[in-house]
ROLO-179659 format. One record per atom (N, C-alpha, C): x, y, z. Coordinates in steps of 0.05 Angstrom, whole numbers, plus 5000, padded with zeros to 4 digits. Example, Ala and Ser with C-alpha at 12.3 -4.5 7.8 and 13.67 -1.06 7.14 Angstrom:
% ROLO-179659
526448865156;524649105156;526449345156;525749555142;527349795143;525850015157;
END
This chain:
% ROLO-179659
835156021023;837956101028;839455891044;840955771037;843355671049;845355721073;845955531086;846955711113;849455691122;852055651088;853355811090;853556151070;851256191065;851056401046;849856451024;850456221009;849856150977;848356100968;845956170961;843155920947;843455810924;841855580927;842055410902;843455450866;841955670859;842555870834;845556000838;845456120862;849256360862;850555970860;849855820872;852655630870;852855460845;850455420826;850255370802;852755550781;850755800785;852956030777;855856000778;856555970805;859056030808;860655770796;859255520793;860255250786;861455300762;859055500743;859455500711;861855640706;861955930730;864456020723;867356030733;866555770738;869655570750;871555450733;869055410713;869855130690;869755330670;868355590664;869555830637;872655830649;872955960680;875556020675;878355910669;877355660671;880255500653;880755500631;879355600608;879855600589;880355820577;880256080595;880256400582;883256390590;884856650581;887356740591;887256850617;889856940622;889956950657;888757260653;886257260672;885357570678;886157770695;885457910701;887258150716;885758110743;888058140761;887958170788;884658330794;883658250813;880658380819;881658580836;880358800836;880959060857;879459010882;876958890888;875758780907;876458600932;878458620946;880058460964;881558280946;883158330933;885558120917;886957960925;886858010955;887857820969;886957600980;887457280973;886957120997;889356991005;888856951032;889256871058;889256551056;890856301039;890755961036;891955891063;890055661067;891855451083;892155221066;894655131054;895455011037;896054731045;896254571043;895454281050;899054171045;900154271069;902354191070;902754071105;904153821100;904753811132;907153781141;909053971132;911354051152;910254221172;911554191199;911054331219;911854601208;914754701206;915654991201;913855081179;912855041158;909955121137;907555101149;906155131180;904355151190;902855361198;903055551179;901955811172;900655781146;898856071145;897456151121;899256221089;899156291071;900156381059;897556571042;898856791025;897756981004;897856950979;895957000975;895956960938;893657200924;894357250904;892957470892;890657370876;888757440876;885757290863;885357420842;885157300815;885357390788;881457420788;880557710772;878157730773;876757530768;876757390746;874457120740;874156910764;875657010778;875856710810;874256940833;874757170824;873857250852;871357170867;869857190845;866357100859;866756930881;868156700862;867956400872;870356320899;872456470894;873956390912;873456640954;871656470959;870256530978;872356421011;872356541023;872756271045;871756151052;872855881052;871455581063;872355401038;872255521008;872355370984;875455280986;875255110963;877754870962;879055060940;881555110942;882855150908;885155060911;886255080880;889255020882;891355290872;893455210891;895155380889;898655310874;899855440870;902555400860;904555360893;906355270898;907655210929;908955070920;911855170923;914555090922;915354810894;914154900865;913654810850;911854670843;909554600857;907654400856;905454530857;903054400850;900154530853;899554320876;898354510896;897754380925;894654370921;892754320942;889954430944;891554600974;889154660974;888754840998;885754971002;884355091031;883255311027;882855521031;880955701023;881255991027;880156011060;881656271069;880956281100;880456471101;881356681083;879257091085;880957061059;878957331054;879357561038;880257761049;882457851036;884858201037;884758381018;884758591040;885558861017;888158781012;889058761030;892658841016;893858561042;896358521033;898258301047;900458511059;901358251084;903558441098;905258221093;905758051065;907557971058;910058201042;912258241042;914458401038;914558391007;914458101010;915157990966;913558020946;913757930927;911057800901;910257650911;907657650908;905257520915;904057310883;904857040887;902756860854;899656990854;899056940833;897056840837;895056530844;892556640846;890756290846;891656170814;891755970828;891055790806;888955710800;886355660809;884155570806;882455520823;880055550831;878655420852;877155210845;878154950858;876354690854;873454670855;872154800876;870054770877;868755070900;866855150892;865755430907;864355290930;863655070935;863054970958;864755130985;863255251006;863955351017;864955201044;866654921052;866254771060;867554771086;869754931092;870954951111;869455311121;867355231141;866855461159;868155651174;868055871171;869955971194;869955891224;867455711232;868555631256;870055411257;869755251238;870555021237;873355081231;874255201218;877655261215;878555461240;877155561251;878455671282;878555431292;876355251289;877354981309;879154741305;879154781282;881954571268;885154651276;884355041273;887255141297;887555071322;885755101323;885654981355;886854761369;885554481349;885754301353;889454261347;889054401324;892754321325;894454401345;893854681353;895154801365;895154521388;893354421396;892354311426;893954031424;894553871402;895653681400;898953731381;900453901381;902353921374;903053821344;900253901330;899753841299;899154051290;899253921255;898554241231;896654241235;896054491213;893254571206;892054371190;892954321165;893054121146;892453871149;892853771170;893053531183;889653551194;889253681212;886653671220;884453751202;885253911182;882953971165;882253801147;884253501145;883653351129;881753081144;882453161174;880353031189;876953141188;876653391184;874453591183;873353511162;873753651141;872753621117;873553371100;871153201091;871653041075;872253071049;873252831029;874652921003;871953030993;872853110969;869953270951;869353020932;866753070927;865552850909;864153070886;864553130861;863253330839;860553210849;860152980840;857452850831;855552940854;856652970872;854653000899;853953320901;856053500901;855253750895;853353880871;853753660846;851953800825;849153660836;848553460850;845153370864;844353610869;841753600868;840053890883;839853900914;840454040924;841054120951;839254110962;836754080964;833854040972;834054141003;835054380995;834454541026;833054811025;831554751009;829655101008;828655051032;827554881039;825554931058;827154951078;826255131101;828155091139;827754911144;828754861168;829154661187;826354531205;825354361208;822354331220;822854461239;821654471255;822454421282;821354111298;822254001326;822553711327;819653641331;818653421325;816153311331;814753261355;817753201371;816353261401;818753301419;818253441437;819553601464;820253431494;818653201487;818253091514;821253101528;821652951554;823453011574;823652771590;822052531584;821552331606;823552131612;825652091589;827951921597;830252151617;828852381623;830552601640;829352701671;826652551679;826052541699;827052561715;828952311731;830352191744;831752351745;832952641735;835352781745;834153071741;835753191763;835353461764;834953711745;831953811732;831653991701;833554181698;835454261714;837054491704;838354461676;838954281673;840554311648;839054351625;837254171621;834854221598;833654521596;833454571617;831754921624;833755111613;836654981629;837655281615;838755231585;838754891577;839155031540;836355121528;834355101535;830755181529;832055461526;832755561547;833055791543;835755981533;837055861514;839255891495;841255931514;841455791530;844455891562;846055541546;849955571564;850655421547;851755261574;850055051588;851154921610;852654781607;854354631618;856654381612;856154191639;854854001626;854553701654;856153371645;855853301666;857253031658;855352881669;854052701657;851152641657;852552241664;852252181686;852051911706;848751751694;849451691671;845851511670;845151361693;843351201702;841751081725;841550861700;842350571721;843150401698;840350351690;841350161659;838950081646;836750351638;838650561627;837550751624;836750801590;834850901582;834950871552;836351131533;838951071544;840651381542;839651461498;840051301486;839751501452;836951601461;834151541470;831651661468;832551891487;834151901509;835052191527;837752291511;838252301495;840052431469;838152501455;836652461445;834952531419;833152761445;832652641462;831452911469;831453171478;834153151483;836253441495;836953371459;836853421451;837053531418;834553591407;832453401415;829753691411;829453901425;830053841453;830254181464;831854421453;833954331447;835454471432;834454591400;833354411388;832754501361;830354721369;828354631396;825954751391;827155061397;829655091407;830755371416;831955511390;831655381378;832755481348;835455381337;836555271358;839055171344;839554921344;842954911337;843654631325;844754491346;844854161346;845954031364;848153801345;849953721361;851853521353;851953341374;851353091368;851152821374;853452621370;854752531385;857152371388;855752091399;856551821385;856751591392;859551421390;860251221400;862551071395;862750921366;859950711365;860750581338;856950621331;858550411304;855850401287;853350281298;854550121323;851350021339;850050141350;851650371360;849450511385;849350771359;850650731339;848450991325;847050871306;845850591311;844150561294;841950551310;842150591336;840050601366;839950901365;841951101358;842251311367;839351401349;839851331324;838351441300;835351401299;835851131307;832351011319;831051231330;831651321350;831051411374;830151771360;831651851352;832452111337;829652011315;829051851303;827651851284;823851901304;824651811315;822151801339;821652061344;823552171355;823452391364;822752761349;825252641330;826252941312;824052901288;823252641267;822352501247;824152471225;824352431210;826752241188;827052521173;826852731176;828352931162;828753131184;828853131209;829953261224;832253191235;834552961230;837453041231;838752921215;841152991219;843252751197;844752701204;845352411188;847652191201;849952161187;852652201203;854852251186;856352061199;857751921192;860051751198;860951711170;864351571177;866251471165;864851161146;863751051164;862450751148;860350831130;859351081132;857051121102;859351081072;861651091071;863451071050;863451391038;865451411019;866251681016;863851891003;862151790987;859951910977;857752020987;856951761005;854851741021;856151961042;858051951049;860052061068;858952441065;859852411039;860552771031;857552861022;855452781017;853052821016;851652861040;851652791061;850852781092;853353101088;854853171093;856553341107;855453521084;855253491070;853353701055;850353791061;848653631064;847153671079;847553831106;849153811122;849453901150;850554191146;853154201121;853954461120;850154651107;848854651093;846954701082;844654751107;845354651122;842754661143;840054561136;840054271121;838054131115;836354061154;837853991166;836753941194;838054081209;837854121231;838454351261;840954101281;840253821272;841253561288;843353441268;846053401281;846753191262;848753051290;848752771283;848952501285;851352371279;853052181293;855652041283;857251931304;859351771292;861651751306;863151921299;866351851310;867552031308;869552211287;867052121268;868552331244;867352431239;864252531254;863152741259;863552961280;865952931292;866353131308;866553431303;867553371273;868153731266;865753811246;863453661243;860853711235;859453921226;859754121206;858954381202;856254521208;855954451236;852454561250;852354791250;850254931237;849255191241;848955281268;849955551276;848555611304;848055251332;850655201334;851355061356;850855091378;849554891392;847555101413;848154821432;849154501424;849754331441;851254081432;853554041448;855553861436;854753611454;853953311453;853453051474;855352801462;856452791477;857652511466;856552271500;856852091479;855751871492;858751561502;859551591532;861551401531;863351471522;864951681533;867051841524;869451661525;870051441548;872751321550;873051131537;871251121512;871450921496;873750981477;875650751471;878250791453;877250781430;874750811418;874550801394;874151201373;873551341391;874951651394;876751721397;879051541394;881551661396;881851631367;883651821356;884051881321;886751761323;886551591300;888851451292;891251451286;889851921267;891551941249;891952161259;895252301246;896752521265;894052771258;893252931281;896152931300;894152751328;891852591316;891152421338;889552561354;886952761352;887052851375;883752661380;883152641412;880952601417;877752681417;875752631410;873752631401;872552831416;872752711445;872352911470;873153161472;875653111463;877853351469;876553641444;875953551422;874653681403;872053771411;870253591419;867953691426;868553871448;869953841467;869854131486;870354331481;873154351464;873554651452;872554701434;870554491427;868254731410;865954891425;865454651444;863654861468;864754991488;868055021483;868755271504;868655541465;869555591452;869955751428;868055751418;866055651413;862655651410;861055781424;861355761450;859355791473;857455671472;856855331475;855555261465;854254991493;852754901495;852154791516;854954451515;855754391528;857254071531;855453881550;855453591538;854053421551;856253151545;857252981571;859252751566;857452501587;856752391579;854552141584;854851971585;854351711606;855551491603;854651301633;854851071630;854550931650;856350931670;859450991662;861450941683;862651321675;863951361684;865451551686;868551571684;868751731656;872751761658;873851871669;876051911681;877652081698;877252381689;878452301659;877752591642;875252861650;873452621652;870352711659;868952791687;871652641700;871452711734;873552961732;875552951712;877353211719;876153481714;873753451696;872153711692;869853761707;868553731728;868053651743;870153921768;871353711771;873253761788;874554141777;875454041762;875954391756;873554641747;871354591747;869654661753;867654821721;869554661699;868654691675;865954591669;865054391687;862554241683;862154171710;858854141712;857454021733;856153701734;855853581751;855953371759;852253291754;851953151731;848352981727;848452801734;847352751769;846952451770;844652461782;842652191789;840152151800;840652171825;838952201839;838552121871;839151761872;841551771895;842551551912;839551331903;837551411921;835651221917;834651121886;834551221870;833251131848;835051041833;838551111834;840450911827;839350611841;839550591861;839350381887;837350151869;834550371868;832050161852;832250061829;834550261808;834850101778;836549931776;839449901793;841749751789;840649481799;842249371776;843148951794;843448981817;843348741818;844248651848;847048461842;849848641848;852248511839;854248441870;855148281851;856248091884;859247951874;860747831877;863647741873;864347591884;864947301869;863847001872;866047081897;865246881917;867546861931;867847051961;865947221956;866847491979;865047401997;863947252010;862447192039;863346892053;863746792070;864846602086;862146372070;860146402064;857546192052;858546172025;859446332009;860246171985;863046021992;864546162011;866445912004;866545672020;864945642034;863645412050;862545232034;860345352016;859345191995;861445041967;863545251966;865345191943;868445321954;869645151965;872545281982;874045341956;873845251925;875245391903;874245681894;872445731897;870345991886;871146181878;873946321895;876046511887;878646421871;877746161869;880646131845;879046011818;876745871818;875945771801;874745921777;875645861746;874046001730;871346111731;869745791732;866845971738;866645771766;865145931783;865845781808;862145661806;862045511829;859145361828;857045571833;857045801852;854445961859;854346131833;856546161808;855546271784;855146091769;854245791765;852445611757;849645671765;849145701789;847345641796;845445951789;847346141791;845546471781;845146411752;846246291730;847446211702;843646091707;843645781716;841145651718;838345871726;839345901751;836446091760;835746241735;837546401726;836846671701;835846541680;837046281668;835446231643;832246151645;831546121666;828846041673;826746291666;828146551666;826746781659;827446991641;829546851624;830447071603;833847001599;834447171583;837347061567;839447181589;841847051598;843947101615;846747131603;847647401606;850447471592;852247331609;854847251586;856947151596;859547301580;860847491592;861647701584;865347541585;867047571577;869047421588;871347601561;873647741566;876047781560;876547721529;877647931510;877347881486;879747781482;879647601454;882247451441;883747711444;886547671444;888747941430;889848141462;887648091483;889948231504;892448231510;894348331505;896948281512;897248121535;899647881543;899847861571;902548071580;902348141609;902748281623;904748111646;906048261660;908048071688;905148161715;904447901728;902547951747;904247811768;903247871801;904547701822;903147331818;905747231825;904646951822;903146891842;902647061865;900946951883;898147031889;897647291892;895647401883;894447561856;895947481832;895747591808;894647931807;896847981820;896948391822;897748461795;896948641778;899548741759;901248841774;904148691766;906748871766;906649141759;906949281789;908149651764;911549721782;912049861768;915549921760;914650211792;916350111807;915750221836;916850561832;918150541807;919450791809;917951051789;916050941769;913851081757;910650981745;911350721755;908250611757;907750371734;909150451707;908750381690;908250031693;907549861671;907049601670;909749521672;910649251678;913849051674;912748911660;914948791643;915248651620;918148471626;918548171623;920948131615;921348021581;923048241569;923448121539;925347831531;926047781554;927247511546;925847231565;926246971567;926146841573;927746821598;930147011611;929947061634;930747281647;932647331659;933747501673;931547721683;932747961698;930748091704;928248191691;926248321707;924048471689;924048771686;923448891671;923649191671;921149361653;921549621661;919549771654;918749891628;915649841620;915849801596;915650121580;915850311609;915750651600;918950781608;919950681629;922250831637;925050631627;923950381625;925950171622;928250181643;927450281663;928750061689;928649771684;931349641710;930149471719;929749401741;928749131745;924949121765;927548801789;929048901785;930848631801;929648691838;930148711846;927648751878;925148791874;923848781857;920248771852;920048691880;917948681887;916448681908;912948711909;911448461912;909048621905;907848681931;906648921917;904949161946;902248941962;902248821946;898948701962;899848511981;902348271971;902148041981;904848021991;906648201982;909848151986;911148001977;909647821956;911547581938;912947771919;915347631913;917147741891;916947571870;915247431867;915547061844;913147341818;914147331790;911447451779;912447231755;909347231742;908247081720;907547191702;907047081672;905647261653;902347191652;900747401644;898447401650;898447221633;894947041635;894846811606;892747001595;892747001564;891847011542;888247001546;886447091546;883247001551;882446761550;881446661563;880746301556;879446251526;878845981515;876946011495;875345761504;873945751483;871845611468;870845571500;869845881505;867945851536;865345861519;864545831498;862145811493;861745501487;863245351481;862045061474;862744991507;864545001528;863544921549;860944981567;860745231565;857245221577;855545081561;855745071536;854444891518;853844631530;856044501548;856644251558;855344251584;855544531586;854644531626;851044521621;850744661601;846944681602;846644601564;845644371576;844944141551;841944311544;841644281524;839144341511;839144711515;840344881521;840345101519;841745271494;839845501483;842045581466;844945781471;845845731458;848645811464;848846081448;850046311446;849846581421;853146621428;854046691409;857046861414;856047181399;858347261416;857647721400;860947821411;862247841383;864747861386;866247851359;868548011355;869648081333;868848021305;868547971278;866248031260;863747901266;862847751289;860547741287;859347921315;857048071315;857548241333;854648241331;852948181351;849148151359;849148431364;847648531344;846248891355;843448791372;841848621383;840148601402;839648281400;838948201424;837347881424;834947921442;833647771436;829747751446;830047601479;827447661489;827847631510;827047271508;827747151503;827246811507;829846731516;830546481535;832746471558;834946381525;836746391536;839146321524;842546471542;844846311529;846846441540;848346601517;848746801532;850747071509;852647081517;855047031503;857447021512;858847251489;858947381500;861047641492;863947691492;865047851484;867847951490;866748241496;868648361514;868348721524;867548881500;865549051507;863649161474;862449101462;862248861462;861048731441;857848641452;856648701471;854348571485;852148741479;850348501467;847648531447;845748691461;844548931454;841848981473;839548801490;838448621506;836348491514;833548581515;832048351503;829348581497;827848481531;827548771537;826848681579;829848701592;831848681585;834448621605;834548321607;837248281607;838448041613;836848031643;836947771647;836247621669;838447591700;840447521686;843447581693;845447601683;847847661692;850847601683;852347631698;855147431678;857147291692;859447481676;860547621690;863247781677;865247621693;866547441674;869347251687;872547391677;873647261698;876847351685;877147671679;875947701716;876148001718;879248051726;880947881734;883747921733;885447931714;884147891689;885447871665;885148141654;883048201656;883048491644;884448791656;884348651693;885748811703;888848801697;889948601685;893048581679;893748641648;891548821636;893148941612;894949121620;896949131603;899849291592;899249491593;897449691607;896349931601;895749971625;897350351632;896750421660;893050551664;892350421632;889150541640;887150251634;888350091644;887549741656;884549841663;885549831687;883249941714;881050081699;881250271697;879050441693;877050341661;879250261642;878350081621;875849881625;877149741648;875949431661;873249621669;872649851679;870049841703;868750001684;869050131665;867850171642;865849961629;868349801626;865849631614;864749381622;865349361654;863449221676;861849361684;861449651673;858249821686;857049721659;858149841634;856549791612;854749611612;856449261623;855249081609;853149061636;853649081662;852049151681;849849281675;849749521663;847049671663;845649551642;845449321630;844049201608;842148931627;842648951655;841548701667;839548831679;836548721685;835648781693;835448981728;833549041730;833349171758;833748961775;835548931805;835048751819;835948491816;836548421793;837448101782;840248051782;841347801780;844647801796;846247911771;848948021781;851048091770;853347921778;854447761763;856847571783;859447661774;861747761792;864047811786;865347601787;866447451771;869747241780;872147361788;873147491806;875647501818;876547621839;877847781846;879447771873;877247981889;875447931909;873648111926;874648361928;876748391939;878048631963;879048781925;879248651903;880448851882;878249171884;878749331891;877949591892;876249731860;877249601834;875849541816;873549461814;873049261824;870449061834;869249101846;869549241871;868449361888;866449651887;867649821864;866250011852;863149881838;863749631824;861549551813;859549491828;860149311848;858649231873;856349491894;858749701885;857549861899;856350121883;856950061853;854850181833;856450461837;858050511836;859550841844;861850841819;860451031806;862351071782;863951301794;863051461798;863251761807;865951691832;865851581846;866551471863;869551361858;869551121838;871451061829;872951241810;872251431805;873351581781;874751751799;873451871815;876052131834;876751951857;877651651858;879051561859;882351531837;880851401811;883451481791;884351751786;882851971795;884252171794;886552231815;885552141832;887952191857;890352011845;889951831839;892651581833;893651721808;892151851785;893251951767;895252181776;894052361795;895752591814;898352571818;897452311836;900252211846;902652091834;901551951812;903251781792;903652011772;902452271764;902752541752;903052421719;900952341721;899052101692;897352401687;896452401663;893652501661;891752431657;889952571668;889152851662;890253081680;892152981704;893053171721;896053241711;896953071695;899253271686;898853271647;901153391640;902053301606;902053151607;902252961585;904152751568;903452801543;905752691531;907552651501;908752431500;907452251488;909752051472;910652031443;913452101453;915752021432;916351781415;915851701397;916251381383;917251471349;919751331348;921551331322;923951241334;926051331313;929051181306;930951231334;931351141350;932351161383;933651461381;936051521353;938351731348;935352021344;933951981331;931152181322;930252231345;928652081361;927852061391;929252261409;932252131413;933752231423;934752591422;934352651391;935252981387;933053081389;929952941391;927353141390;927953241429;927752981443;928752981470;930853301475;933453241468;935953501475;934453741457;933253731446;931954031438;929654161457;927553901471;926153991482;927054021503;929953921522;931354041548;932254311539;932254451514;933654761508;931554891509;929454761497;926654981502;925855001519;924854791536;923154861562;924554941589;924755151598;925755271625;925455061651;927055071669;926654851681;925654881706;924055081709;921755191724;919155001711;918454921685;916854741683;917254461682;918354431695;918054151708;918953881686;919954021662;919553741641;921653461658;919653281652;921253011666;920452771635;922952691631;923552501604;922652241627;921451961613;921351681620;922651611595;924251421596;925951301574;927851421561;928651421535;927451301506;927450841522;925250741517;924850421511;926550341487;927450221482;926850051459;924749881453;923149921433;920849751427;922649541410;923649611384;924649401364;927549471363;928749451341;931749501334;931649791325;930249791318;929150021298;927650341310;926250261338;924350371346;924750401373;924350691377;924650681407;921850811414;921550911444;918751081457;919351131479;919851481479;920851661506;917451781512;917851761538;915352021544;916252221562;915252401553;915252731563;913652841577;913052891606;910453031620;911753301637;910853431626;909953641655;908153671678;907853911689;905653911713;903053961684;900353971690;898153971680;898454401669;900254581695;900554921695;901954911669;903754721665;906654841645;905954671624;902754571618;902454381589;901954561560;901354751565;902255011548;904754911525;907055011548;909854961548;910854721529;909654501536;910054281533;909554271497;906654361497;906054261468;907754501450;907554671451;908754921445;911454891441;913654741460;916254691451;916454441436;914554221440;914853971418;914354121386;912354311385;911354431351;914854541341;915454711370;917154921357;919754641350;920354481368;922854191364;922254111337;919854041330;919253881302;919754061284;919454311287;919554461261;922554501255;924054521276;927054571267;928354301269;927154131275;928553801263;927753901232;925953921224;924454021197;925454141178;926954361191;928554601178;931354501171;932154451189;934454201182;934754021174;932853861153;932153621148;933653331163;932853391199;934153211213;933752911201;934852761195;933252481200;931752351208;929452111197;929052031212;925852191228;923252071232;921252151235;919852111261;919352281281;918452181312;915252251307;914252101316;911752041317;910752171346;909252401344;908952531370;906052591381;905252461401;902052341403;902552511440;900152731442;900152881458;897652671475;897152681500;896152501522;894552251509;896752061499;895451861482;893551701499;891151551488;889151441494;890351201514;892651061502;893250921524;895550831536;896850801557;901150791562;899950691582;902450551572;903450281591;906450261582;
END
């Protein structure tokens, strides 16, 4: 039996009499709940409801909820799918009939379409919109394969717990014992986090249920899967992502809907993953921008995984070397508990990281050290390291925007009056804000008091043929945009990366040199900072125990200083306070607004009619981006974000109803503003 209902034979059956009923005349209404309940694959906001239709007997079998059919809507045959069966409608009018059901595949679950409401509701999007994120297109050919799920689920091959030592058993104990904990799990660097994923997913399976597994990209789930294969064995889970291509795609999600394994596996277009009996949601490196969804209504990976383990009841796990604000805000509100090791056994696994320049002996030895690209004592850690293994050289990817920094101590510029980045769009006159569009004519910077600002420069290049130059006879590797090292061997060499892109080490790097740590801190983005120490822990926790970490830039930067001092946790309810204060989220709303300035502008005066002014709404802008394009943002307090999303749905639908002009593009706490 199948585990959404159907076995092999009823869905044979029902296939055959899918394809009789197109060719018979229209049959009579079934007396057996005649009613279904479509969500019709429309994405106007004001059409973001269900509609009714009457089910002609030969469809009834088949038109189940979860299945795909098509319907008649406002002249057109739409798809859509079924979401219940009715006795009767509390529609007033004539009710059509189905038109047909595409396929009896039962594919949209009832939980999974509570959570697609959800999700819309949560991001100020349709239904339609997210279910086309959920469920993949249909493939015939894949549904008529044999389902090769008679048999259950194994159970996992082994239980062990040992990459989970190091931290406190409560969490493992209480999903053993079907309880649904929520932690935010601080790895101890150089930790072998997919073998401690795969194994809080055998605990889980050995409890009887299912687990969902979150990675960023295809590298760490081709580590993820390794690991999982070790653990679970090659038919205890499955791997779903977007890069298997559409086939490969809808065959895996078939499998998962079917309950071929208890585990399934992916990035993030496995978030809405059809697991049986959900018993634990883990994502791995949550502040990674590559979980943020592209497409409307945009929502985050994270953000999905939680409200499935708050509407599930299901255990949550968010993991990672560094920690997001996001991840400190739950935490903080008391939705989740805090997984970290004991002080000391952090202490024994981490580098030993240091920031060229910060003791009176380096700059004695090298009086440039704090201005110099690579200064001489990160030559000399560069030399020592290759003598015992390969040394990362991590340095700023092509394509960062430049940014307005102080010309004296290269601070980012922020707009004194809401934080945002400055920008000047011309060649001179003042600078202004690139969220509220002030202007920035008394700038002043906070650190140094110079008023002189510059534009950041661009990442350096061809830093790999100069080390090439600095250490003759050494090899040189690049790992960076299409060419990208999933691991290098432990024999010395230099790895020169861009952010993300840094190869596994077999043993740990020896050392590394993360340069043009001021560069990264001067992206156009008020989530710079926390971006940057993300992925100076990342590439940090890949270096051995004890062996050097070298920062290039400013000591006293408070960024840097987190690294030095190995405190993710630390730094994170740090950005929460600054987020507080600057009333950024995760502590307040935001909405950004982007379309035609006049469009922008009337979504804006509708949302001052809806929201009471007890909630706090405060507009930044409308910017001008182009001639064409403007971008307002909208926040409330974090109490009145309800409010917020709730009057942007109800604004868009009566721009909608009115066929206002003109299209605003409306992205609820986007991944990144500046």
């Amino acid at each position: 039996m199948t585990s959404n209902g159907d076995s092999p034979q009823q869905l044979t059956l029902l296939r055959d009499t899918v394809r009789k009923s197109r060719t018979k005349e229209p049959a009579e209404i079934t007396t057996t709940l005649p009613v279904a309940r479509i969500a019709v694959d429309v994405s106007l906001p004001h059409l973001d409801r269900p509609f009714d239709y009457l089910v002609p007997d030969d469809l009834a079998a088949a038109a189940q909820p979860g299945a795909r059919v098509k319907v008649r809507f406002a002249g057109k045959d739409l798809d859509g799918f079924v979401l219940e069966r009715l006795a009767e409608s509390d529609h007033d009018g004539k009710l059509v009939r189905l038109r047909k059901v595409v396929s009896p595949e039962r594919v949209l679950t009832p939980e999974i379409a509570d959570l697609c409401r959800a999700v819309a509701d949560r991001y100020a999007g349709v239904l339609a919109d997210v279910t086309r994120l959920a469920v993949p297109p249909r493939h015939a050919k894949v549904e008529n394969e044999p389902l090769r799920c008679d048999q259950p689920a194994r159970p996992p091959a082994s239980t062990s717990r040992t990459e989970w030592s190091p931290y406190p058993p409560g969490f493992l104990d209480a999903i053993a014992r079907g309880e649904a904990p929520r932690a935010v799990w601080t790895a101890v660097p150089g930790a072998d986090w997919p073998l401690a994923f795969a194994q809080a997913a055998a605990v889980c399976a050995a409890s009887g249920r299912g687990a969902l597994l979150l990675v960023p990209d295809a590298r760490d789930l081709e580590r993820l899967a390794a690991a999982c294969t070790a653990v679970l064995g090659e038919s205890g889970f499955v791997t779903l992502s977007a890069d298997l291509g559409p086939t490969a795609r809808y065959r895996a999600f078939l499998a998962a809907l079917h309950g071929r394994a208890r585990v399934v596996i992916g990035t993030r277009a496995a978030a809405f993953a059809p697991v049986a009996d959900l018993g634990l949601v883990a994502m791995w490196d949550d502040g990674d921008e590559s979980y943020a969804e592209p497409r409307a209504p945009y929502p985050h990976a994270r953000e999905v995984l939680l409200l499935r383990a708050f509407r599930q009841q299901c255990a949550a796990l968010l993991g990672g070397f560094a920690r997001s604000a996001e991840a400190a805000a739950l935490i903080e509100s008391g939705f989740a508990h805090e997984l970290i090791a004991d002080r000391k056994v952090i202490r024994a696994a981490a580098p030993s990281v240091h920031i060229a320049g910060e003791s009176d002996i380096d700059l004695a030895r090298d009086p440039s050290a704090r201005a110099a690209r690579l200064p001489h004592r990160a030559f000399e850690i560069a030399r020592e390291g290759l003598r015992s293994g390969p040394v990362l050289v991590q340095v700023p990817r092509a394509g960062y925007l430049p940014s307005l920094v102080c010309q004296t101590c290269r601070a980012p510029s922020r707009c004194s009056t809401c934080g945002g980045t400055l920008r000047r769009t011309g060649g001179s006159g003042p600078a202004s804000c690139s969220v509220c569009g002030r202007p920035a004519a008394d700038h002043r910077c906070p650190e140094c008091g110079d008023t002189r600002m510059r534009a950041a420069i661009i990442g350096a290049r061809r830093t790999a043929e100069e080390l090439g130059r600095a250490f003759p006879g050494v090899v040189v590797r690049t790992s960076g945009g299409d060419n990208v090292l999933d691991s290098v061997s432990e024999a010395p060499a230099l790895i020169v990366t861009t952010p993300g892109a840094e190869p596994v080490a077999e043993g740990g790097y020896a050392a590394a040199l993360l340069l043009d740590t001021w560069l990264m801190l001067s992206r156009p983005d008020l989530r710079a900072a926390e971006e940057a120490v993300r992925r100076w822990f990342n590439a940090a926790a890949l270096v051995r125990a004890g062996a050097p970490v070298i920062l290039v830039g400013d000591p006293s930067a408070l960024p840097l200083q987190a690294i030095v001092r190995w405190s993710p946790e630390g730094y994170a309810l740090r950005e929460i306070e600054e987020r507080r204060t600057a009333r950024l989220a995760p502590a307040a709303k935001l909405a950004e607004l982007t379309g035609p300035p006049e469009s922008v502008n009337d979504l804006i005066a509708r949302l001052r009619d809806l929201i009471p002014p007890s909630a706090g709404l405060e507009v930044l802008g409308p910017v001008d981006i182009d001639d064409e394009t403007a971008r307002a943002v909208v926040r409330t307090p974090r109490t009145h974000g309800a409010t917020l999303v709730r009057s942007l749905k109800e604004a868009q639908s009566a721009r909608a109803t009115k066929k206002s002009p003109g299209t605003v593009r409306v992205q609820v706490d986007p991944p990144t503003f500046g």
